[in-house]
PABA-134680 format. One record per atom (N, C-alpha, C): residue number from 1; residue in three letters; x, y, z. Coordinates in nm, 4 decimals. Atoms other than C-alpha are relative to their C-alpha. Example, Ala and Ser with C-alpha at 12.3 -4.5 7.8 and 13.67 -1.06 7.14 Angstrom:
# residues 2
1, Ala, 0.0890, -0.1190, 0.0000
1, Ala, 1.2300, -0.4500, 0.7800
1, Ala, 0.0900, 0.1200, 0.0000
2, Ser, -0.0820, -0.1190, -0.0060
2, Ser, 1.3670, -0.1060, 0.7140
2, Ser, -0.0770, 0.1090, 0.0730
//
This chain:
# residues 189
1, Unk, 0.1173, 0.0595, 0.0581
1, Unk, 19.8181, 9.4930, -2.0962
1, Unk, 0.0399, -0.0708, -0.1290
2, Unk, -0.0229, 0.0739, 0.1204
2, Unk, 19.8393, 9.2116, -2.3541
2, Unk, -0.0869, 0.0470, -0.1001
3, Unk, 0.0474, -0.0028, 0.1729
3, Unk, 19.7438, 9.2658, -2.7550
3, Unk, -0.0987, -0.1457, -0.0118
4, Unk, 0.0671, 0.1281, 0.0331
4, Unk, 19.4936, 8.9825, -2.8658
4, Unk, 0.0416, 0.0351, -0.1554
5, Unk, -0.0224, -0.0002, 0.1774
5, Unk, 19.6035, 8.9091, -3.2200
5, Unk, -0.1124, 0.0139, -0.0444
6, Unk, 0.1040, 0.0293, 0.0945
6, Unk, 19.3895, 9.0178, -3.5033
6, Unk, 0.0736, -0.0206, -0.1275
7, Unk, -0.0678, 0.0981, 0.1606
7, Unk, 19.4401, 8.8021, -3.8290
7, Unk, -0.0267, 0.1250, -0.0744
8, Unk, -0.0245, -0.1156, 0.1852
8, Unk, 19.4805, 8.9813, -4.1709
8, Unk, 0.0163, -0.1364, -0.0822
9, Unk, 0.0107, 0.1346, 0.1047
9, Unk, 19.3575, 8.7485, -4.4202
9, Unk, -0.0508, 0.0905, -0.1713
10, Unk, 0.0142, -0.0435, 0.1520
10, Unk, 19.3471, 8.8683, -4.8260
10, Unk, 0.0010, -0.1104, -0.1120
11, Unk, 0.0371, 0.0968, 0.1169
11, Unk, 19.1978, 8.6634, -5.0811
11, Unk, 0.1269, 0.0090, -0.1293
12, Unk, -0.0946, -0.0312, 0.1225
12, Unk, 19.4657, 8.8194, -5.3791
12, Unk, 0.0664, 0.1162, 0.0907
13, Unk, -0.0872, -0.1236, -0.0411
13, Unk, 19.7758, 9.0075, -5.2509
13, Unk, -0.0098, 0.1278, -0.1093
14, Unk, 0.0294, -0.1095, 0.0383
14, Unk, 19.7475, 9.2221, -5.5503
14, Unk, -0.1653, 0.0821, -0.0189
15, Unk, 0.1084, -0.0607, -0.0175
15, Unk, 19.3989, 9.3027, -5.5320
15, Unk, -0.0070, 0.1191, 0.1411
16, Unk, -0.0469, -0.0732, -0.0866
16, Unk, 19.5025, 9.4398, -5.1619
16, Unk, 0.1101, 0.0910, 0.0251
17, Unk, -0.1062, -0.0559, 0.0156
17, Unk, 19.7894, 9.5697, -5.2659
17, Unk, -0.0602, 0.1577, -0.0988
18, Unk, 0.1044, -0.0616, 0.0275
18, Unk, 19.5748, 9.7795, -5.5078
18, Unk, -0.0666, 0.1539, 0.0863
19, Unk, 0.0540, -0.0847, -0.1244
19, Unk, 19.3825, 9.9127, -5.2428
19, Unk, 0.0716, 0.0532, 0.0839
20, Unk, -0.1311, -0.0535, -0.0678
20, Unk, 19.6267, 9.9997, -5.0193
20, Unk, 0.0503, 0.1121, -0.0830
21, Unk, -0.0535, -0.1311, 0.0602
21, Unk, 19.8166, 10.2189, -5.2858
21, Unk, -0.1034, 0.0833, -0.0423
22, Unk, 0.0871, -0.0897, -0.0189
22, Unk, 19.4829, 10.3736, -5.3397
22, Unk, -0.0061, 0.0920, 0.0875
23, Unk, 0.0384, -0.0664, -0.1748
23, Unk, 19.4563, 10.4809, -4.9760
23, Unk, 0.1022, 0.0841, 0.0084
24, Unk, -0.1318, -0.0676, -0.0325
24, Unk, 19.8349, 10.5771, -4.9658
24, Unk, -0.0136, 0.1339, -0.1346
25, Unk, 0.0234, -0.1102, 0.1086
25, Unk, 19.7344, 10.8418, -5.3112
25, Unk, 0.1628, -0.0023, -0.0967
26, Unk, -0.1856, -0.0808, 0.0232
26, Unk, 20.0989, 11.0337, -5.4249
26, Unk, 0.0922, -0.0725, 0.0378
27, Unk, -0.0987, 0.0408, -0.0511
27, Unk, 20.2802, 10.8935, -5.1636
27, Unk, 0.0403, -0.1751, -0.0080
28, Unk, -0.0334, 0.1361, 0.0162
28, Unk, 20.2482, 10.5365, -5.2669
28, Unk, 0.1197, -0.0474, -0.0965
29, Unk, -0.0808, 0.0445, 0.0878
29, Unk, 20.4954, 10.3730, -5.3930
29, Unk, 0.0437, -0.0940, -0.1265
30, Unk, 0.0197, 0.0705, 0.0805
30, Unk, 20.5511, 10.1688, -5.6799
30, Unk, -0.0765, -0.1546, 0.0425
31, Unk, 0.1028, 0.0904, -0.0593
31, Unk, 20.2956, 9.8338, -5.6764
31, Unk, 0.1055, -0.0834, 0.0190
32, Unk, -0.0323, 0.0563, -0.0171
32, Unk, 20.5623, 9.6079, -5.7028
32, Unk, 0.1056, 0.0159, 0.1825
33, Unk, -0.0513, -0.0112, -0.1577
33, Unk, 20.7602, 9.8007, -5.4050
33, Unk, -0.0886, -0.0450, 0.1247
34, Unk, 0.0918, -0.0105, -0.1226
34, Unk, 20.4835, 9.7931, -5.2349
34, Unk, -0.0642, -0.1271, 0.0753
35, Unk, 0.0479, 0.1484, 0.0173
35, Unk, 20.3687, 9.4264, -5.2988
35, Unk, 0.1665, -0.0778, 0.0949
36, Unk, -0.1186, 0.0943, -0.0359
36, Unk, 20.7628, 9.3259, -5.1701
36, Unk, -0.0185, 0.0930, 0.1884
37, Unk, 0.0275, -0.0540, -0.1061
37, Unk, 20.6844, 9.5624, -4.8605
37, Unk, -0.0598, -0.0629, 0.1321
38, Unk, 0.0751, 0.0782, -0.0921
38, Unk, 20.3693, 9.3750, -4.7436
38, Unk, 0.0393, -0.1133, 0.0124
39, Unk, -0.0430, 0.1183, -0.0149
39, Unk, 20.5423, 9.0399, -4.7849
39, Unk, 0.0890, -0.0087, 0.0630
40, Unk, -0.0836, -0.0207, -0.0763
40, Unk, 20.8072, 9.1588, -4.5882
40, Unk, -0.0515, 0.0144, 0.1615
41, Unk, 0.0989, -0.0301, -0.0685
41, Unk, 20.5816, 9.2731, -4.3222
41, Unk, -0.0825, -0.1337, 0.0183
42, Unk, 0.0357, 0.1182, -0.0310
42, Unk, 20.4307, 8.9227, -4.3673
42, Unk, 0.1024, -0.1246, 0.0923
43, Unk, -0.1339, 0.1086, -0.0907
43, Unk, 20.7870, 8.7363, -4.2022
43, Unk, 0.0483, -0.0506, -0.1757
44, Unk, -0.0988, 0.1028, 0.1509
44, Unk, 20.9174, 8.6720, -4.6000
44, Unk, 0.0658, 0.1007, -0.0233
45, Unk, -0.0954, -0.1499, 0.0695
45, Unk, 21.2062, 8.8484, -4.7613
45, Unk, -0.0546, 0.0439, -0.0895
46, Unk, 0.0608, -0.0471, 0.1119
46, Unk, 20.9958, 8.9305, -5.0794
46, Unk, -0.0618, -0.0679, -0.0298
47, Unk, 0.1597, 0.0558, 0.0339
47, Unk, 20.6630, 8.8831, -5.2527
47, Unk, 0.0797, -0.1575, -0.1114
48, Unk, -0.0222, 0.0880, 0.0284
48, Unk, 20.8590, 8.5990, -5.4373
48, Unk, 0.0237, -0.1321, 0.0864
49, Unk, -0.0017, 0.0981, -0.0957
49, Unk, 20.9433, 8.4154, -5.1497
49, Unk, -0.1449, -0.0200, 0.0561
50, Unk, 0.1475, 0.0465, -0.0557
50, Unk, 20.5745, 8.4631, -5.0333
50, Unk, -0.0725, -0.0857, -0.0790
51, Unk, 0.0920, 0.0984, 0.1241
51, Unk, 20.4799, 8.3201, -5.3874
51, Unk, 0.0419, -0.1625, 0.0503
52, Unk, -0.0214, 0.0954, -0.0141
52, Unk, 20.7025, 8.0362, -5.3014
52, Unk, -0.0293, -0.1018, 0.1005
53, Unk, 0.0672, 0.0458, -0.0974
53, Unk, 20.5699, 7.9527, -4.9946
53, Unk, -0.0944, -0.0521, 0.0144
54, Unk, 0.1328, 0.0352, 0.0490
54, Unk, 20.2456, 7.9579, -5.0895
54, Unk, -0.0289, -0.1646, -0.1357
55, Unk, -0.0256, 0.1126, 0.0771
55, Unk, 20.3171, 7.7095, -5.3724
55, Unk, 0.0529, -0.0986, 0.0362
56, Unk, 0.0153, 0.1075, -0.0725
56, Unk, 20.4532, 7.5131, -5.1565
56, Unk, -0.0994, -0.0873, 0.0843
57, Unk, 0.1056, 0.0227, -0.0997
57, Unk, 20.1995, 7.4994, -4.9050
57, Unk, -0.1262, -0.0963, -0.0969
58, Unk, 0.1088, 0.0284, 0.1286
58, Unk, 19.9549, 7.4151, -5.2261
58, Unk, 0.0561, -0.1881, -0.0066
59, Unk, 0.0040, 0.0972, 0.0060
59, Unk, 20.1175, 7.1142, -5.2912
59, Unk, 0.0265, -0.0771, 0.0910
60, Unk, -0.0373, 0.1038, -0.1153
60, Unk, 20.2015, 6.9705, -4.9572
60, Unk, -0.1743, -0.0531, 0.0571
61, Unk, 0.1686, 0.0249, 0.0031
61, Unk, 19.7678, 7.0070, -4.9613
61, Unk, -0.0387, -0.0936, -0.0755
62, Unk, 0.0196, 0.0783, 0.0579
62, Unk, 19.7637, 6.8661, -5.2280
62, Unk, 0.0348, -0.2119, 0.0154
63, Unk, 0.0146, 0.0872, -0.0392
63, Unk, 19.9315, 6.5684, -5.1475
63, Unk, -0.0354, -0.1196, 0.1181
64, Unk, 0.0759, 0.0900, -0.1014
64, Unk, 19.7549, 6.4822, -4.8229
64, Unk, -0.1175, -0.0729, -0.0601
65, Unk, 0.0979, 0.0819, 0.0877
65, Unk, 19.4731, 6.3805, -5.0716
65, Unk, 0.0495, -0.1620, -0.0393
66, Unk, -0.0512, 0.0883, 0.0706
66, Unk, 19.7095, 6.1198, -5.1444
66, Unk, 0.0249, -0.1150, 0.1124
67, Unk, -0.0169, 0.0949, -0.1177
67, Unk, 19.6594, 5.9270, -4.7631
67, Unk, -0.0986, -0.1125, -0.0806
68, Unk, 0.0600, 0.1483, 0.0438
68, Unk, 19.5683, 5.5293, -4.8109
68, Unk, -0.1150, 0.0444, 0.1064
69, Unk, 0.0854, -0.0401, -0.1158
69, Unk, 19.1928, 5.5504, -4.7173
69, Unk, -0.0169, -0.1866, 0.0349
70, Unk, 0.0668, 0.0891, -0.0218
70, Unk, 18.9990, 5.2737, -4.5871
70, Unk, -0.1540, -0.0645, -0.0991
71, Unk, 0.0719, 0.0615, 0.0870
71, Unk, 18.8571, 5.0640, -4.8553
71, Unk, -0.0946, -0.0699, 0.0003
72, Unk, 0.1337, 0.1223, -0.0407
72, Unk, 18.5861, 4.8320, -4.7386
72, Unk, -0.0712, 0.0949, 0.0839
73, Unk, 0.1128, -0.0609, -0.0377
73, Unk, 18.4250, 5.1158, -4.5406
73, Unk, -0.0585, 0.1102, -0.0929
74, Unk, 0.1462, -0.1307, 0.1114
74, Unk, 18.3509, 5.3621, -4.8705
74, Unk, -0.0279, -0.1172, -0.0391
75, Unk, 0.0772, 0.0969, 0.0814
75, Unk, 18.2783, 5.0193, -5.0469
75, Unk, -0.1040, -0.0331, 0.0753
76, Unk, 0.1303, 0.0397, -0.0714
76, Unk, 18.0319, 4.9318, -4.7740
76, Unk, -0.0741, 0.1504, -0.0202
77, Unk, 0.0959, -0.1256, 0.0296
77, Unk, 17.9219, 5.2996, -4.8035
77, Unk, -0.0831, 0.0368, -0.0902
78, Unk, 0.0726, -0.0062, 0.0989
78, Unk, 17.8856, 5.3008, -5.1640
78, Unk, -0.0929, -0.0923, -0.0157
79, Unk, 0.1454, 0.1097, -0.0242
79, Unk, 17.6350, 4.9823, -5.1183
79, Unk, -0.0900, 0.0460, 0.0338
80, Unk, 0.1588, -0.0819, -0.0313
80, Unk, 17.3983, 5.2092, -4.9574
80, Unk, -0.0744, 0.1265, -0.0966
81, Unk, 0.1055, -0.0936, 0.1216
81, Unk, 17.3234, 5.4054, -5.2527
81, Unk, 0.0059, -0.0648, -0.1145
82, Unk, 0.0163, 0.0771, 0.1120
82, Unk, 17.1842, 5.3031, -5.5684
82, Unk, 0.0818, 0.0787, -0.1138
83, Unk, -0.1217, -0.0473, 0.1236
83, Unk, 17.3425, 5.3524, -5.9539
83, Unk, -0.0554, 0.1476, -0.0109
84, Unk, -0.0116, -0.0850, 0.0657
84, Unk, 17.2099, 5.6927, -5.9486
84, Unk, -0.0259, 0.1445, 0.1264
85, Unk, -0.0613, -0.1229, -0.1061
85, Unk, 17.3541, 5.8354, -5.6292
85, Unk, -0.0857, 0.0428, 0.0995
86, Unk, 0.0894, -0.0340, -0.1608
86, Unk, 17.0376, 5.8323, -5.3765
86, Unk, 0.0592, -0.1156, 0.1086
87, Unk, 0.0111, 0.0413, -0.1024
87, Unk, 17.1181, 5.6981, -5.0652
87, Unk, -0.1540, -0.1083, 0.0588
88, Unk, 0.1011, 0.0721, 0.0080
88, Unk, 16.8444, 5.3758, -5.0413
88, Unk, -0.0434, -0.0125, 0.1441
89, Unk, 0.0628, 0.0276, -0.1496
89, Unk, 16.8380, 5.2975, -4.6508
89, Unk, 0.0561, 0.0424, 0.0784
90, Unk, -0.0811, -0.0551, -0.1467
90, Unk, 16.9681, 5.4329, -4.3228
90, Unk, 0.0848, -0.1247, 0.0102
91, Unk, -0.0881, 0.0762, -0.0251
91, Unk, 17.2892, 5.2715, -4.2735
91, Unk, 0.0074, -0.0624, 0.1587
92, Unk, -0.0006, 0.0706, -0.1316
92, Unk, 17.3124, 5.0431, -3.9134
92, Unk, 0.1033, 0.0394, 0.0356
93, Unk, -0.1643, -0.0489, -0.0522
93, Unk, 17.6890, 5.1302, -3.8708
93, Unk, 0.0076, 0.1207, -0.0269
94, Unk, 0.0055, -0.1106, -0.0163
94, Unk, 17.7588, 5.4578, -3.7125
94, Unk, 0.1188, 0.0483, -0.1027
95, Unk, -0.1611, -0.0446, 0.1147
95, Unk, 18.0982, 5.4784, -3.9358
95, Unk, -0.0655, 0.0105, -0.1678
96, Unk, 0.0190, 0.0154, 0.1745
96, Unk, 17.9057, 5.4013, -4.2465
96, Unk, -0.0947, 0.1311, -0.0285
97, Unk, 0.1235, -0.1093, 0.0394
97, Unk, 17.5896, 5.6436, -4.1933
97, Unk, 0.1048, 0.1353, 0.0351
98, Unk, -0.0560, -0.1303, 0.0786
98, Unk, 17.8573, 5.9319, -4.1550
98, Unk, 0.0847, -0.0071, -0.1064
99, Unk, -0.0696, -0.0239, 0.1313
99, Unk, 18.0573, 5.8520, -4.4340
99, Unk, -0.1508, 0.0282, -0.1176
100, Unk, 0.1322, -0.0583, 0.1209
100, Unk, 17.6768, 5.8725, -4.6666
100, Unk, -0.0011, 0.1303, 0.0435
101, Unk, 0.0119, -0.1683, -0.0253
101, Unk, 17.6543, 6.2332, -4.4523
101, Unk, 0.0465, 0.0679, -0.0766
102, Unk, -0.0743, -0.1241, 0.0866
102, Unk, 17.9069, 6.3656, -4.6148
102, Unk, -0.0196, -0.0033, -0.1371
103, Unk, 0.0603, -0.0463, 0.1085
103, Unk, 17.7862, 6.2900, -4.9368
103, Unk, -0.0874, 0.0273, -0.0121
104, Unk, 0.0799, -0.0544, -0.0318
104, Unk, 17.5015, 6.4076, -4.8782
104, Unk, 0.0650, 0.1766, 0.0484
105, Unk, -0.0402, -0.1201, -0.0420
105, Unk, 17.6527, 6.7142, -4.7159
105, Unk, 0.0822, 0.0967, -0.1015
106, Unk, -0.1109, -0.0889, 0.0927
106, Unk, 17.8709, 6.7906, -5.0341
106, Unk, -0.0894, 0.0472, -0.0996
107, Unk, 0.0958, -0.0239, 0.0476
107, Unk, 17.5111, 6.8352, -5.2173
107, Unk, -0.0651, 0.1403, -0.0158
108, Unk, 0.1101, -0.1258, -0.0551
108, Unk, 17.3770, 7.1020, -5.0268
108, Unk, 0.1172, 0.1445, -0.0114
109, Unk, -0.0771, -0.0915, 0.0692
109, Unk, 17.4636, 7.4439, -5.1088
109, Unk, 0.1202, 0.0766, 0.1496
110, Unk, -0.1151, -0.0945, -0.1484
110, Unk, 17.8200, 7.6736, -4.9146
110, Unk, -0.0748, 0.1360, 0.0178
111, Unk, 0.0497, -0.1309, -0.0437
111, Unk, 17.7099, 7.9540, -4.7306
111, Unk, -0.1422, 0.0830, -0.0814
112, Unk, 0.1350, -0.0146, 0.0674
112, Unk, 17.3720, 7.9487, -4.7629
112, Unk, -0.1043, -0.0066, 0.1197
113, Unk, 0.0910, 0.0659, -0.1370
113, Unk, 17.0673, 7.9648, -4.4983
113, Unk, -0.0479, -0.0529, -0.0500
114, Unk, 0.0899, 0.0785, 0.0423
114, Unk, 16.8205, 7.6871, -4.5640
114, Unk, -0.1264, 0.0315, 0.1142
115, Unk, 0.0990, 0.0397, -0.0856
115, Unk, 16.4679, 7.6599, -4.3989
115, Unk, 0.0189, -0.1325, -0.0040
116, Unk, -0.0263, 0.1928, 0.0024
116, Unk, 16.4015, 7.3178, -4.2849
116, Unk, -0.1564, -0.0716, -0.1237
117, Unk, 0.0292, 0.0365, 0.0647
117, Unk, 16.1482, 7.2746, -4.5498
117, Unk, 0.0700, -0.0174, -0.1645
118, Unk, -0.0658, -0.0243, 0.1544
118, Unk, 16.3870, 7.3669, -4.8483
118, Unk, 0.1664, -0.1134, 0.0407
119, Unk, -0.0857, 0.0867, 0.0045
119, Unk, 16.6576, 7.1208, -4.6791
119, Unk, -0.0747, -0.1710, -0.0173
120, Unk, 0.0963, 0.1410, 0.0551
120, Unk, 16.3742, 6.8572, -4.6773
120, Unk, -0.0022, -0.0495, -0.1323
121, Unk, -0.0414, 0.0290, 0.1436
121, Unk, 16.3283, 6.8957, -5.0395
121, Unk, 0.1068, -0.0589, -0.0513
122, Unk, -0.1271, 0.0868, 0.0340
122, Unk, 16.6917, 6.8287, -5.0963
122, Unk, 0.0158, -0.0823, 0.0237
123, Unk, -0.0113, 0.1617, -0.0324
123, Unk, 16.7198, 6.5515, -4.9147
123, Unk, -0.1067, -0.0943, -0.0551
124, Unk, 0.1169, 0.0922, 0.1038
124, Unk, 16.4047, 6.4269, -5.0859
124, Unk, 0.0538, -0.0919, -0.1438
125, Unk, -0.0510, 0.0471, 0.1106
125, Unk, 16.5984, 6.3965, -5.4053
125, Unk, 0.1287, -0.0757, -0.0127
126, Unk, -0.1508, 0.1210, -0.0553
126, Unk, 16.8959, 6.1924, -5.2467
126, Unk, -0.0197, -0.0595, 0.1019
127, Unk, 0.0016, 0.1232, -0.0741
127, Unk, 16.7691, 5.9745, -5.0741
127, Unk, -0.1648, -0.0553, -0.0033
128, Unk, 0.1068, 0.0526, 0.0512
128, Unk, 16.5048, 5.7104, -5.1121
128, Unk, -0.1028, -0.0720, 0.1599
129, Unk, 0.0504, 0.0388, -0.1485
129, Unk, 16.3718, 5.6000, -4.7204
129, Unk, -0.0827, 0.1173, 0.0755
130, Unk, 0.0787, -0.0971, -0.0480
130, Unk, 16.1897, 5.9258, -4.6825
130, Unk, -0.0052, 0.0656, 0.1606
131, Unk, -0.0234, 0.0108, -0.1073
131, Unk, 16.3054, 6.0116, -4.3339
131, Unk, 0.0818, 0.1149, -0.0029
132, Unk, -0.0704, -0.1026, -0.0140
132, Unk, 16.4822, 6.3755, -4.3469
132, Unk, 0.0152, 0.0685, 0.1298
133, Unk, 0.0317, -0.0684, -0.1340
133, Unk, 16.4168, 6.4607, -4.0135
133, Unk, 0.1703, -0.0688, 0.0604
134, Unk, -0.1625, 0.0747, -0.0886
134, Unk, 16.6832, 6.1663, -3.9021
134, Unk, 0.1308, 0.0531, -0.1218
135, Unk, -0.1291, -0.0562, 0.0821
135, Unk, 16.9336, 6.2748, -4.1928
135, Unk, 0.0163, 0.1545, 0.0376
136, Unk, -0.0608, -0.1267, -0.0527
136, Unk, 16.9218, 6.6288, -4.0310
136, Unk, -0.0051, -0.0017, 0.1086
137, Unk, -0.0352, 0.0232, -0.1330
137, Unk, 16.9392, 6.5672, -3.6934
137, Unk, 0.1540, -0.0730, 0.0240
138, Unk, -0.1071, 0.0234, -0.0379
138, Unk, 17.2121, 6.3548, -3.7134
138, Unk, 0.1495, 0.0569, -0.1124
139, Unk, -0.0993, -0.0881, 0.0526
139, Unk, 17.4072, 6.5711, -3.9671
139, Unk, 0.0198, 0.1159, 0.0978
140, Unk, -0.0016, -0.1308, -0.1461
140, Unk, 17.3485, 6.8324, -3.6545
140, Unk, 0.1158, -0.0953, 0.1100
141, Unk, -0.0664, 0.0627, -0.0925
141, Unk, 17.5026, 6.5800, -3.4292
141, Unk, 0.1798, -0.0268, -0.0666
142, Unk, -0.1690, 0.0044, 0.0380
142, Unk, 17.8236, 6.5032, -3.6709
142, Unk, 0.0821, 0.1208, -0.0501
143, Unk, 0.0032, -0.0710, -0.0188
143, Unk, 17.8507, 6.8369, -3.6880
143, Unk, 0.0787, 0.0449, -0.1488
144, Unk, 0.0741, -0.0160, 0.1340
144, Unk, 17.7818, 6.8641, -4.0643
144, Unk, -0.0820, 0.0807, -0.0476
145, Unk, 0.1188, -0.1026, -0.0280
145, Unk, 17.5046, 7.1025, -4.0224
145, Unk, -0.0686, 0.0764, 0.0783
146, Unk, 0.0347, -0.0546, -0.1543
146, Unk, 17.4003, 7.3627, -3.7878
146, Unk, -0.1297, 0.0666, -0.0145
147, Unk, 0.1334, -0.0754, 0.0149
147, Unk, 17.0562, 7.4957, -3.6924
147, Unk, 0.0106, 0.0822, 0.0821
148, Unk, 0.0028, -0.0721, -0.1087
148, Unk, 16.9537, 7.7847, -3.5059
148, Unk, -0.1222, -0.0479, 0.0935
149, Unk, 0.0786, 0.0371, -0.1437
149, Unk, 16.8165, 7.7664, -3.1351
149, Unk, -0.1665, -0.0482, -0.0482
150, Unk, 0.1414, 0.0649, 0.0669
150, Unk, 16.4337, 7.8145, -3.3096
150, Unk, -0.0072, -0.0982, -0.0881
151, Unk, -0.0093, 0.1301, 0.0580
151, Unk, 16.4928, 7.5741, -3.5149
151, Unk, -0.0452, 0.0465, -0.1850
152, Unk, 0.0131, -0.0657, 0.0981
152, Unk, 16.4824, 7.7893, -3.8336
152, Unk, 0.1620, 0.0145, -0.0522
153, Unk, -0.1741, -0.0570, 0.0180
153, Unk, 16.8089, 7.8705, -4.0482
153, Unk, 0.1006, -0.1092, 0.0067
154, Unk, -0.1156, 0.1160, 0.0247
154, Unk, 17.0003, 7.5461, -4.1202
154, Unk, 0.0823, 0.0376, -0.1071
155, Unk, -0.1209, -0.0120, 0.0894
155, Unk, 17.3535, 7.6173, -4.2862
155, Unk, 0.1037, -0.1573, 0.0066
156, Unk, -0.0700, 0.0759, -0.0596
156, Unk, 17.6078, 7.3768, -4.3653
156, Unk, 0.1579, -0.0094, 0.0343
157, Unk, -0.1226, -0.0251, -0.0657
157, Unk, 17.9196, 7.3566, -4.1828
157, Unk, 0.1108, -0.0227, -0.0868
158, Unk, -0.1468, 0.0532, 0.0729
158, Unk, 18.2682, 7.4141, -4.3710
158, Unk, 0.0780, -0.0713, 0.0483
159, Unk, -0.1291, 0.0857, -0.0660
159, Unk, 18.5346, 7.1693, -4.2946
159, Unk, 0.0293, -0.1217, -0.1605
160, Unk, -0.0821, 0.0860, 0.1085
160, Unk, 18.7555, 6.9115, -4.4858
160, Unk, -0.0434, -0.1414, 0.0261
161, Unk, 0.0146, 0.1600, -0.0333
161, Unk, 18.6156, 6.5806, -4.5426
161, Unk, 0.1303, -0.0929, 0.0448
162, Unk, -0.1267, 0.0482, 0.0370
162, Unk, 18.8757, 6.3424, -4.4639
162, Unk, -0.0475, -0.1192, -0.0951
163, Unk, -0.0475, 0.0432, 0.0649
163, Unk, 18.9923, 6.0990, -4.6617
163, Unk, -0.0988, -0.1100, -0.0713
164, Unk, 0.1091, 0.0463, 0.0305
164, Unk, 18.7193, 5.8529, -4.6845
164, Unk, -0.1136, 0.0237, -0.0587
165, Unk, 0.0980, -0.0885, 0.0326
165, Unk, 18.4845, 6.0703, -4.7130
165, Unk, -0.0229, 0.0443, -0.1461
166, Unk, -0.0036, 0.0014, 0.1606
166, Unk, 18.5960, 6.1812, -5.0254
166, Unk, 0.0454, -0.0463, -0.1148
167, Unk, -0.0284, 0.1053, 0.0952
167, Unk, 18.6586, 5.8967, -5.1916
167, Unk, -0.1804, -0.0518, -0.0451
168, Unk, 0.1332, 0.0228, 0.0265
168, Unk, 18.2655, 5.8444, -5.1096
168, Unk, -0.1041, 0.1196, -0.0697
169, Unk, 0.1034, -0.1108, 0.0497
169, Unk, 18.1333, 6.1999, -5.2007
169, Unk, 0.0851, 0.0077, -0.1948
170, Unk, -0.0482, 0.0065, 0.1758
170, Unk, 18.3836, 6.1723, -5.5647
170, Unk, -0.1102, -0.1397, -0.0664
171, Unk, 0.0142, 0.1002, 0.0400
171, Unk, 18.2359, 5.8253, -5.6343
171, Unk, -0.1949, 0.0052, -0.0212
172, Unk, 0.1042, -0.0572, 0.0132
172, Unk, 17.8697, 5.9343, -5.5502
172, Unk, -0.0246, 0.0542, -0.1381
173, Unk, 0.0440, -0.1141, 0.0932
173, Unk, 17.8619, 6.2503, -5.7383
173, Unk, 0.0562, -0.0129, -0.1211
174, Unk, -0.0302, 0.0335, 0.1865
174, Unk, 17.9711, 6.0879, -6.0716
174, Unk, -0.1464, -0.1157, -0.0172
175, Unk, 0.1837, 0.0660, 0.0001
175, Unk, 17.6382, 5.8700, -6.0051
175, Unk, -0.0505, 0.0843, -0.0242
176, Unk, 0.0619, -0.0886, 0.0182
176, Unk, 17.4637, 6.1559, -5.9723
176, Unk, 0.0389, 0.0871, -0.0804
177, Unk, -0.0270, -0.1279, 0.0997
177, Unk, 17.6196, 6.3803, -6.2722
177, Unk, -0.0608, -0.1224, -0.1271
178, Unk, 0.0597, 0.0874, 0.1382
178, Unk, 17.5010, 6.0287, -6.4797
178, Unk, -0.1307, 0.0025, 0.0215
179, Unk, 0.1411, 0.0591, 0.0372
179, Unk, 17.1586, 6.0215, -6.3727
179, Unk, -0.0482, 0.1874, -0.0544
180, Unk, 0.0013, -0.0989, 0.0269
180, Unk, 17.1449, 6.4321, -6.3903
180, Unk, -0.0078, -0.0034, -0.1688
181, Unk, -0.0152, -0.0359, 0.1090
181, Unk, 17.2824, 6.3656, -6.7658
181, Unk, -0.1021, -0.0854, -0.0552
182, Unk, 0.0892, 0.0696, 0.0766
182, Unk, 17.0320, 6.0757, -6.8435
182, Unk, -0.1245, 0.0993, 0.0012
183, Unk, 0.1380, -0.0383, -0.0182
183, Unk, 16.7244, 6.3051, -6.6988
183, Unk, 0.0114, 0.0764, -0.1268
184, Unk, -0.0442, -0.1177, 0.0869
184, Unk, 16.8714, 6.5973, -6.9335
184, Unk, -0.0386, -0.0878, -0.1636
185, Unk, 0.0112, 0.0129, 0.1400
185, Unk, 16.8759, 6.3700, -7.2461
185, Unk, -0.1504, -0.0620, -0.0035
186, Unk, 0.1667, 0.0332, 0.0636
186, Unk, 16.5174, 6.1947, -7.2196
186, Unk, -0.0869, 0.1122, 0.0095
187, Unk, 0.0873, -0.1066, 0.0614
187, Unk, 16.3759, 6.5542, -7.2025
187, Unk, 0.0060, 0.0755, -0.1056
188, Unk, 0.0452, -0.0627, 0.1018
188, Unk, 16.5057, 6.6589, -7.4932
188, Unk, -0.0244, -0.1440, -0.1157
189, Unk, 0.0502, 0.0681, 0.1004
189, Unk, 16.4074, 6.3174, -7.6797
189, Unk, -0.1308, -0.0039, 0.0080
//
């Protein structure tokens, strides 16, 4: 009979490491032994090589940020919103109205349920064509946002914009941190 892998995923090796020598009491062994143990146990010769790995991995992430995007489709993107980051009209081009999704989608809160009246609201305040029904339907379709069967319980979906994308949700959301900072200063003048 075959094993089905189960992952082992830990936010901080020493936070689990921690725990672990908790569990083990007396017989645990020193944290750092113990820390070169599980990294061993991970496929590395020691928790330094796991560091290094990891730091690698970090910046080889990092520089995929660094792919040539496609320039004339966030510039046509950013055309569909005004200087203070709403989204003015439903875009005609299917390439353009999901590149606005995702800014739009980088808005709304991670791991979160929404009703569909409290995602209405949001979308109320980013975007100016009054039409939330089609901005969540087809964030359901680019699979941006998921609802349940009743139609209650909209979350929105994790994943990695690519490259475009977030050239349009950075460029946005500095619109929107200026009109945020203008609202902020004419209430306290």
């Amino acid at each position: 009979m075959t094993k089905t892998p189960l992952p082992l995923h830990a936010d901080d090796m020493t936070v689990f490491t921690r725990a672990l020598s908790q569990q083990l009491g007396e017989a645990s062994p020193s944290h750092l032994t113990l820390m070169n143990m599980i990294a061993r146990a991970a496929g590395f010769q020691n928790v330094q090589h796991m560091r290094a790995a990891s730091a690698a991995t970090r910046r080889l992430d990092s520089q995929t940020d660094d792919i040539v995007v496609d320039a004339r489709s966030v510039e046509r993107t950013l055309h569909q919103f005004d200087e203070s980051g709403r989204l003015r009209q439903w875009p005609s081009r299917r390439s353009i109205q999901t590149l606005a999704l995702w800014a739009l989608w980088a808005t709304l809160p991670a791991n979160q349920s929404l009703e569909e009246r409290e995602v209405n609201g949001h979308f109320a305040d980013e975007h100016l064509f009054e039409d939330a029904a089609t901005l969540r339907r087809t964030m359901i379709s680019c699979g941006l946002l998921s609802r349940k069967r009743d139609g209650t319980g909209y979350r929105r979906i994790e994943s990695r914009p690519p490259a475009e994308a977030k050239a349009v949700i950075h460029a946005v959301s500095a619109r929107r941190r200026a009109r945020a900072k203008a609202g902020t200063e004419s209430r306290h003048a």
